[in-house]
C-alpha positions in Angstrom: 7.9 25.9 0.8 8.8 22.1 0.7 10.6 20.8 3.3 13.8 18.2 2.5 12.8 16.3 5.6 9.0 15.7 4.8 10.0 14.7 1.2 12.0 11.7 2.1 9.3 10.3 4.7 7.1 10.6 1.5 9.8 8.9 -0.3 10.4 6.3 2.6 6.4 5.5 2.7 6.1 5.1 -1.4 9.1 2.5 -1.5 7.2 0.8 2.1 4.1 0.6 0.8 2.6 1.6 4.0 3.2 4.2 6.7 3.6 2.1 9.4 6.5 0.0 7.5 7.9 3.3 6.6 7.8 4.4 10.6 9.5 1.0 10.9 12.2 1.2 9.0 12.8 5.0 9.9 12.6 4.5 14.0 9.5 6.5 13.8 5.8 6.0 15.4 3.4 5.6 12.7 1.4 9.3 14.4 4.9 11.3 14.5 5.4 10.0 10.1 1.2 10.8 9.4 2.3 14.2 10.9 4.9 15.1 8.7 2.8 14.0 5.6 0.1 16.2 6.8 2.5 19.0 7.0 3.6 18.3 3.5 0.0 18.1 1.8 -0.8 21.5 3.5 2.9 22.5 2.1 1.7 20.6 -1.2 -1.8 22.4 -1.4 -3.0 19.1 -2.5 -3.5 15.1 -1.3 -0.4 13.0 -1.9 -1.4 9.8 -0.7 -4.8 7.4 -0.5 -4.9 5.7 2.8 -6.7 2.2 2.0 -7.2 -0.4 4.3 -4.1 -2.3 2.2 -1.9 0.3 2.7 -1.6 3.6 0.9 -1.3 4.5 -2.4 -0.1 7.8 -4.0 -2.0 10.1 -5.5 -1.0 11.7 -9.3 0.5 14.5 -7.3 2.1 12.1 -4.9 4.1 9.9 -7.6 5.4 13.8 -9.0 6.3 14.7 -5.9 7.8 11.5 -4.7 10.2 11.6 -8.3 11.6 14.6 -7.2 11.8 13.7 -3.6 14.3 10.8 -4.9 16.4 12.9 -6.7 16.7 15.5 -3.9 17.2 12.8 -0.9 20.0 11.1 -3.7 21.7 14.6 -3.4 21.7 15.3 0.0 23.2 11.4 0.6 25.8 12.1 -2.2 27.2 15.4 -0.3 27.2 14.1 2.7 29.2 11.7 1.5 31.6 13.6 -0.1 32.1 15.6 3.0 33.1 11.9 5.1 34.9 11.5 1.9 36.9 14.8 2.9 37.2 13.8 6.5 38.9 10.9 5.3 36.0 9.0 6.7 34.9 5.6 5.0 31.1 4.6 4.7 30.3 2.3 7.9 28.5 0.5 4.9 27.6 -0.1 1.0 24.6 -1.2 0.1 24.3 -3.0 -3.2 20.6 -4.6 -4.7 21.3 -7.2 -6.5 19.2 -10.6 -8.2 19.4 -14.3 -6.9 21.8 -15.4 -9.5 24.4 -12.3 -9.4 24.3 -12.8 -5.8 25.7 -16.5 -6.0 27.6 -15.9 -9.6 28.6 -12.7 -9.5 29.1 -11.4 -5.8 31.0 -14.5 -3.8 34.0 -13.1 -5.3 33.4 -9.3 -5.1 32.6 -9.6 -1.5 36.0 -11.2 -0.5 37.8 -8.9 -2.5 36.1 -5.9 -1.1 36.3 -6.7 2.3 40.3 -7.2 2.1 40.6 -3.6 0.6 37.8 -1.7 2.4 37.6 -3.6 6.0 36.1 -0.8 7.6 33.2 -1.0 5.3 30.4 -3.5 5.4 28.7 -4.6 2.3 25.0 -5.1 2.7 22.9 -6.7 0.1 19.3 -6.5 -0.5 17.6 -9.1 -3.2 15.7 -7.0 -5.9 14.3 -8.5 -8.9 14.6 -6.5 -12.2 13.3 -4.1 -12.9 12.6 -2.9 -9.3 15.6 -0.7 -7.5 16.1 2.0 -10.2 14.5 4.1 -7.8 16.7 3.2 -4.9 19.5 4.3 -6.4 18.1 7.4 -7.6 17.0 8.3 -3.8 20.6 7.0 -2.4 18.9 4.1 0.0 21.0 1.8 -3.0 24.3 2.9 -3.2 24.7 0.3 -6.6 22.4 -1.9 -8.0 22.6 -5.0 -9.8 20.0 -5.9 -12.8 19.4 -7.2 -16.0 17.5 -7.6 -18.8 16.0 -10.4 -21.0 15.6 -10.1 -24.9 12.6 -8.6 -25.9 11.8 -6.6 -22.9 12.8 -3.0 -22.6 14.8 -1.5 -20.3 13.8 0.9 -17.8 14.1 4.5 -18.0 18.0 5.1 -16.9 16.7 8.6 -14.5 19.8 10.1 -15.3 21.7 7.2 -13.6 25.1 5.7 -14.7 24.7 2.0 -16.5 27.3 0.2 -17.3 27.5 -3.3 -19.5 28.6 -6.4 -17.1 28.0 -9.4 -19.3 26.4 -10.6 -21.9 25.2 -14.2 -20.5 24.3 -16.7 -23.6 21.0 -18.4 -22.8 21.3 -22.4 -23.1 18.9 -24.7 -23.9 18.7 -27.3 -20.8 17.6 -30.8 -21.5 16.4 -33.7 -19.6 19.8 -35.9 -19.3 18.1 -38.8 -21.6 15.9 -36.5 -24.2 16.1 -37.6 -27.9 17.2 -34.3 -28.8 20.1 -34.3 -26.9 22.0 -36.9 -29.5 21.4 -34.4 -32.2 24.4 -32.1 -33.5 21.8 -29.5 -33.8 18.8 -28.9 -31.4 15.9 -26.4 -32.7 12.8 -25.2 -31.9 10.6 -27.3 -33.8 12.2 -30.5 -32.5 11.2 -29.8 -28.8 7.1 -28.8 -30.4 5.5 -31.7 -28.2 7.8 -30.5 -25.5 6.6 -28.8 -21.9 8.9 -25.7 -21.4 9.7 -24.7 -18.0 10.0 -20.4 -18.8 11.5 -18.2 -16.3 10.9 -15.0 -19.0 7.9 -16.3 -21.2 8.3 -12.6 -23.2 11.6 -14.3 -24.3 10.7 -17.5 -25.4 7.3 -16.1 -27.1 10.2 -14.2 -28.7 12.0 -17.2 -30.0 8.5 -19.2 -30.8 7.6 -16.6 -33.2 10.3 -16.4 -35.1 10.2 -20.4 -35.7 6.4 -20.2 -35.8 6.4 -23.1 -32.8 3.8 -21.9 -29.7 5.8 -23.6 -27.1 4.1 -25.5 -24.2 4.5 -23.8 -20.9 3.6 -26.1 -17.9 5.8 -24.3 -15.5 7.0 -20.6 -14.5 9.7 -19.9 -12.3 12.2 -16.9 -11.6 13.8 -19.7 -9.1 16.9 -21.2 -11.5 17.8 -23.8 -8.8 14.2 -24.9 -9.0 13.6 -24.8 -13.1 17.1 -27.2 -13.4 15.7 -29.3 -10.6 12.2 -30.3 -13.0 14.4 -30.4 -16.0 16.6 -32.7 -14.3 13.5 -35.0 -13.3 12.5 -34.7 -17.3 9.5 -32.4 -16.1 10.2 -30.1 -19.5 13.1 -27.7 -21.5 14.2 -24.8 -20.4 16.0 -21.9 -21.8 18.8 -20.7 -18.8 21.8 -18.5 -18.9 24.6 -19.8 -19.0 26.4 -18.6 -15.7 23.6 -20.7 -14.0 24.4 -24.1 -15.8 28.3 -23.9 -15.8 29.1 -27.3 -13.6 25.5 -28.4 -13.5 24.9 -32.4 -13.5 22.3 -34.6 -15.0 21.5 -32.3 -17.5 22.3 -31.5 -21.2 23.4 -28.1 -22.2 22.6 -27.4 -25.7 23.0 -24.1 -27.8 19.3 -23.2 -29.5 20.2 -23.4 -33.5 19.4 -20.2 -35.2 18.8 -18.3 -31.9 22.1 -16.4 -30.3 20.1 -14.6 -27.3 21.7 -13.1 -24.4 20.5 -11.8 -20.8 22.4 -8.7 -20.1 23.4 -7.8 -16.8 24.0 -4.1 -15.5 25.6 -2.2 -12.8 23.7 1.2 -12.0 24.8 3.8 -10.0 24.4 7.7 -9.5 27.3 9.7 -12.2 29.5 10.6 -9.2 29.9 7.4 -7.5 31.7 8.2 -4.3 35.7 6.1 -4.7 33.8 2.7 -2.4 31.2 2.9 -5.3 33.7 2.7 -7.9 35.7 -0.3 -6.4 32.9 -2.2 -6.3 32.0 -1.9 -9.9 35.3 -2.6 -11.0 35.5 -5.8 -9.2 31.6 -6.7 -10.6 33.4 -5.8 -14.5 36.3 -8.1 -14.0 34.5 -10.9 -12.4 32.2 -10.8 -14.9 35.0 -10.6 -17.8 36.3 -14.1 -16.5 33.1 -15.5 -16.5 32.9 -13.7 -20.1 
């Protein structure tokens, strides 16, 4: 029979990447967490994991087993919460993954106001960038996760997870401050063709480029905002960026793309019986995000 216990040190070493992280991160020795796994491959009947010189990497049966291990470690922290819940105990803390630009757009305000309702609770954030952290939730290590998506990618499998709509957030076209374009009424595609584009999604602009039958010119990629309006300031290239990360930006112009009404959605997942701490804090991320709306 599987043991709970050996499933979530499987779980623990998949999202590490390495045993010895994993024994980290638990309090463990790296001997006392290759133990348990060797229980649980006996338990198993088969191998779970590839020990490479890198690090280890699961085996088919491994990333099976380690599914179900997140779904069964997600339970166990869901009752036990529930029975501190009963106690009338609050969680000593929340932990929310969230992405760089949520975390200075979305969560400033969130945190104040949840730290004057709940003060008994600490709110820890860990920086994820989508898609990664569906899984997190799933095993309980995220008690709420923050993510998005850009058009034309796909969004991940939900994993019986709760996914609720934050905003829609418009993506701008960003100018150099003097650009010819910027004195036109209307700025499209095909009059930025001998332009470099600075992409933080490429998927999404191929998107747009196709449609217009442009190819556009990427000289840079960046997922760093700060640093794509920083080269687009210095007339380094265009950039499509969403519009909660140009509101008050200077020496720039902020144009809408003609013919192309695109949006980055951002999401708030959690497990379908978010314990009451859960729930406060994604009410305060929906009406945050309805007045940036």
């Amino acid at each position: 029979m599987l043991v709970a216990e050996r499933l979530r040190v499987l779980v623990e070493v998949a999202h590490a990447g390495s045993i010895a992280t994993a024994a980290r991160n638990m309090g463990f020795t790296a001997s006392a967490l290759s133990q348990q796994l060797a229980r649980l491959e006996r338990e198993a009947g088969c191998a779970l994991l590839e020990r490479r010189a890198t690090g280890t990497v699961l085996t088919e049966a491994g990333r099976l087993l380690v599914r179900h291990g997140e779904a069964i470690a997600g339970e166990l922290r869901e009752a036990e919460q529930t029975l501190a819940a009963l106690r009338d105990q609050p969680p000593a803390a929340l932990t929310v993954g969230t992405f760089a630009t949520a975390g200075q757009v979305l969560l400033p305000q969130v945190v104040g106001e949840f730290r004057r309702a709940y003060p008994a609770t600490r709110l820890r954030l860990v920086d994820l960038e989508p898609p990664e952290g569906y899984d997190l939730v799933v095993s309980g290590e995220l008690d709420l996760l923050i993510t998005h998506r850009y058009p034309g990618r796909q969004l991940p499998p939900s994993r019986g997870l709760t996914r609720v709509p934050l905003l829609a957030d418009r993506l701008r076209l960003v100018l150099p401050a003097h650009h010819p374009a910027a004195r036109k009424p209307e700025v499209k595609l095909v009059d930025l063709a001998d332009d470099d584009w600075i992409s933080a999604d490429r998927p999404c602009l191929d998107l747009l480029a196709a449609k217009d039958g442009v190819e556009p010119r990427i000289a840079y990629e960046t997922r760093d905002y700060a640093a794509i309006l920083a080269l687009v300031r210095a007339g380094l290239g265009a950039a499509l960026v969403p519009a909660s990360v140009v509101r008050g930006a200077d020496g720039i112009v902020v144009r809408d793309l003609a013919g192309s009404a695109l949006d980055r959605e951002v999401y708030a997942v959690h497990r379908p019986r978010p314990a009451a701490h859960v729930e406060a804090v994604a009410g305060l991320l929906a009406r945050v995000a309805s007045r940036l709306s």
